[in-house]
C-alpha atoms as an extended CHARMM CRD file, in Angstrom:
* protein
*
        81  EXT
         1         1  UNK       CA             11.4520000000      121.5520000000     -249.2560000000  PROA      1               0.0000000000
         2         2  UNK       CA             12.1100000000      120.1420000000     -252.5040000000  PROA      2               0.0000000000
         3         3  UNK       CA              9.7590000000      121.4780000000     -255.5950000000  PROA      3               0.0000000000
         4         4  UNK       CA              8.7000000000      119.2580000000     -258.2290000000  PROA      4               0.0000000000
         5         5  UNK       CA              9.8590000000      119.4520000000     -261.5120000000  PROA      5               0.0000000000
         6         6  UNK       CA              5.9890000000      119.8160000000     -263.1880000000  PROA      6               0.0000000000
         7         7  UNK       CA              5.5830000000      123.2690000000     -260.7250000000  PROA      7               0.0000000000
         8         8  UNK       CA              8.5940000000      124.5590000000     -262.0660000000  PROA      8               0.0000000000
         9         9  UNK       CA              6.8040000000      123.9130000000     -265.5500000000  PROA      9               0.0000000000
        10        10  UNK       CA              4.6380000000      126.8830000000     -264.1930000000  PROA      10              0.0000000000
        11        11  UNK       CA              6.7150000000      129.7610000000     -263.2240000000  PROA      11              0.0000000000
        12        12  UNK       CA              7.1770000000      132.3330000000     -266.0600000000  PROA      12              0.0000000000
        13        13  UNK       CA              9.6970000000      130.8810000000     -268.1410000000  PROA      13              0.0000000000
        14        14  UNK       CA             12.2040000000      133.9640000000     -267.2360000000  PROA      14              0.0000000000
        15        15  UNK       CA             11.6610000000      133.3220000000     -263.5560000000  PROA      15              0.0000000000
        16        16  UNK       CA             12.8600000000      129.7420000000     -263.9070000000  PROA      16              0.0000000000
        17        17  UNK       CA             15.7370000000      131.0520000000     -266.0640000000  PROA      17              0.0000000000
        18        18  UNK       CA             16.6160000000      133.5480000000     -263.7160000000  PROA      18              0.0000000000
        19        19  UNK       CA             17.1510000000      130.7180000000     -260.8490000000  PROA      19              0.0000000000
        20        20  UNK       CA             19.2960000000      129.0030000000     -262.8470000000  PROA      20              0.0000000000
        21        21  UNK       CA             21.5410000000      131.8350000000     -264.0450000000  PROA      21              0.0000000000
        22        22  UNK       CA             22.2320000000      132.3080000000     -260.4680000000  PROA      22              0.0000000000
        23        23  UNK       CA             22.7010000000      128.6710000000     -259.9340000000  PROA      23              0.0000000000
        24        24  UNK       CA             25.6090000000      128.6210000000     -262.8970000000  PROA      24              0.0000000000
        25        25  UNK       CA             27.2720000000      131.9140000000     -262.1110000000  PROA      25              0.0000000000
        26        26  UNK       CA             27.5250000000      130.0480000000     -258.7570000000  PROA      26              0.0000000000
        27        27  UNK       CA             29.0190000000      127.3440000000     -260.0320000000  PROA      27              0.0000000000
        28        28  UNK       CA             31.6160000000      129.6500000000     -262.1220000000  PROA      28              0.0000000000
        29        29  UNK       CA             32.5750000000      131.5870000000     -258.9910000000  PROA      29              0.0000000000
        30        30  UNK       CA             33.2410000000      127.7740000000     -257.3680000000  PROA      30              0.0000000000
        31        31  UNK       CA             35.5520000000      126.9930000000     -260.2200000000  PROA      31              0.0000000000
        32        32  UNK       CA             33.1100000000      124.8500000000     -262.0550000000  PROA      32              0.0000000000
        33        33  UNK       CA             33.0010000000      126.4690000000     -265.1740000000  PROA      33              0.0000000000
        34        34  UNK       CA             36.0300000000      128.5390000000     -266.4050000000  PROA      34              0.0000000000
        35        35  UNK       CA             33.9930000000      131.5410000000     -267.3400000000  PROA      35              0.0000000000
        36        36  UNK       CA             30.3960000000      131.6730000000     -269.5300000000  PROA      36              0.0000000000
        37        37  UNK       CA             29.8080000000      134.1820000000     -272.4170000000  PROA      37              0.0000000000
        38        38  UNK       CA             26.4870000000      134.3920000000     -273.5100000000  PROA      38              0.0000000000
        39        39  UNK       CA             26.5410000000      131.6590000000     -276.0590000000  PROA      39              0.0000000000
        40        40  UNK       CA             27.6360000000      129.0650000000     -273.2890000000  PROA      40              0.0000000000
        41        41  UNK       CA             25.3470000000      130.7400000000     -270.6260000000  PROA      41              0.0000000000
        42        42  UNK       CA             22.7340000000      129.7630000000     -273.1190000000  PROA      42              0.0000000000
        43        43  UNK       CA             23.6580000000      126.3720000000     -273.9540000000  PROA      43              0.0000000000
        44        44  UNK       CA             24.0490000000      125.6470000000     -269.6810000000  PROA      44              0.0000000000
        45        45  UNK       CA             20.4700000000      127.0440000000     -269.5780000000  PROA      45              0.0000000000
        46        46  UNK       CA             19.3550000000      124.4250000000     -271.5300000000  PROA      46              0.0000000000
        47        47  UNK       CA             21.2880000000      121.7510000000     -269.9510000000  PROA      47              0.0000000000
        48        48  UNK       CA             20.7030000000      122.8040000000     -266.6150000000  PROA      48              0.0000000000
        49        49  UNK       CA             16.8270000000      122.5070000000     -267.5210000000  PROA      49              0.0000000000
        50        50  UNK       CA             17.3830000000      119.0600000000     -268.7140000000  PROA      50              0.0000000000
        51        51  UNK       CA             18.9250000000      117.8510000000     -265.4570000000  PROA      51              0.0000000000
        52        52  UNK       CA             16.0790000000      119.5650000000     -263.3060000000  PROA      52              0.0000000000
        53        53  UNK       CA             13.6060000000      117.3360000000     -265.5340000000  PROA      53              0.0000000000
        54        54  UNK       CA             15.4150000000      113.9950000000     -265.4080000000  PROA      54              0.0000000000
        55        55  UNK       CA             15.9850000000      114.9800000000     -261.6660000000  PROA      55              0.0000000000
        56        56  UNK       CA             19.6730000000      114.9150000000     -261.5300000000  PROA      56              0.0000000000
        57        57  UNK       CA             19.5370000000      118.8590000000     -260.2970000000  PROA      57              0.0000000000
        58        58  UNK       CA             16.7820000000      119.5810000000     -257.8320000000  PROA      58              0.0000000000
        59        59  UNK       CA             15.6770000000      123.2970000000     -256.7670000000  PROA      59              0.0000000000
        60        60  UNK       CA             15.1810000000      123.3960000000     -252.8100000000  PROA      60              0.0000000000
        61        61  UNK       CA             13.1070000000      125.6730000000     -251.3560000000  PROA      61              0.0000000000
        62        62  UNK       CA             14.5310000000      126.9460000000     -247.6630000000  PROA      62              0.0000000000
        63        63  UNK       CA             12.4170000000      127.8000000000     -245.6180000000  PROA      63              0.0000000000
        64        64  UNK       CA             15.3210000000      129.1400000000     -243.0490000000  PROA      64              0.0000000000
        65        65  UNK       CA             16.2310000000      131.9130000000     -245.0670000000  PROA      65              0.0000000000
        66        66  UNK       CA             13.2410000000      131.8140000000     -247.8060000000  PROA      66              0.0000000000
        67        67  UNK       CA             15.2050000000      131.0220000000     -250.5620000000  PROA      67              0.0000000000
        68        68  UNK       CA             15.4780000000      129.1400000000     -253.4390000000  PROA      68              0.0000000000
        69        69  UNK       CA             18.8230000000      126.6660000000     -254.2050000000  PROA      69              0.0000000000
        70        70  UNK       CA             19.3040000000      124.3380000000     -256.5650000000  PROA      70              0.0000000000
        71        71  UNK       CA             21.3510000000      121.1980000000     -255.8170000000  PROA      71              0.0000000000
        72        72  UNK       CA             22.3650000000      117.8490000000     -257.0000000000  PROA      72              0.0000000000
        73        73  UNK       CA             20.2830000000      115.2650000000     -256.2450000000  PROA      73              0.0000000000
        74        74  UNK       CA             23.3080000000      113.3900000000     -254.9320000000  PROA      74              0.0000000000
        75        75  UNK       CA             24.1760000000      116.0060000000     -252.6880000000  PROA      75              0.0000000000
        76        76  UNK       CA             20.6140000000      116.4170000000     -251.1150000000  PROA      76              0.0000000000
        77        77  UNK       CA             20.6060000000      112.7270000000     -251.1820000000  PROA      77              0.0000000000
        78        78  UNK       CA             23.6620000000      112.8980000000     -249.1330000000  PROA      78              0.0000000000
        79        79  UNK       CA             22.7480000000      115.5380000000     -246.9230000000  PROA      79              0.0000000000
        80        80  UNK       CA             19.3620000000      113.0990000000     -245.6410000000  PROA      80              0.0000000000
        81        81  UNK       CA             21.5660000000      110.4600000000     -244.3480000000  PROA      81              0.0000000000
């Protein structure tokens, strides 16, 4: 289940920023990023926030394991075909 960008706008802002720390240390451990100190962790926060609003990163709610992901919108687009 996909969650809309304006019920995001609700959670406490940590909360959302906790999802999306996980979501980037992810994507460090995958070889995305060569490593974050806190400067860039900061500055990926804040990108990573702008993506989820223009809706080029979703977060996915599964209901399988009740937990939260987020994904590109390509790749969930992909994965519905």
């Amino acid at each position: 289940m996909l969650i809309p960008y304006e019920t995001l706008l609700q959670l406490p802002k940590e909360t959302l920023a906790n999802v999306i720390r996980e979501y980037l240390f992810g994507q460090v451990e995958d070889g995305s990023f060569a490593s974050l100190d806190e400067r860039e962790l900061a500055q990926a926060i804040v990108q990573c926030q702008q993506a989820l609003k223009q809706g080029k990163l979703k977060l996915e709610y599964s209901e399988d394991d009740e937990s939260f992901a987020i994904r590109s919108a390509d790749q969930i687009a992909q994965q519905q075909d």
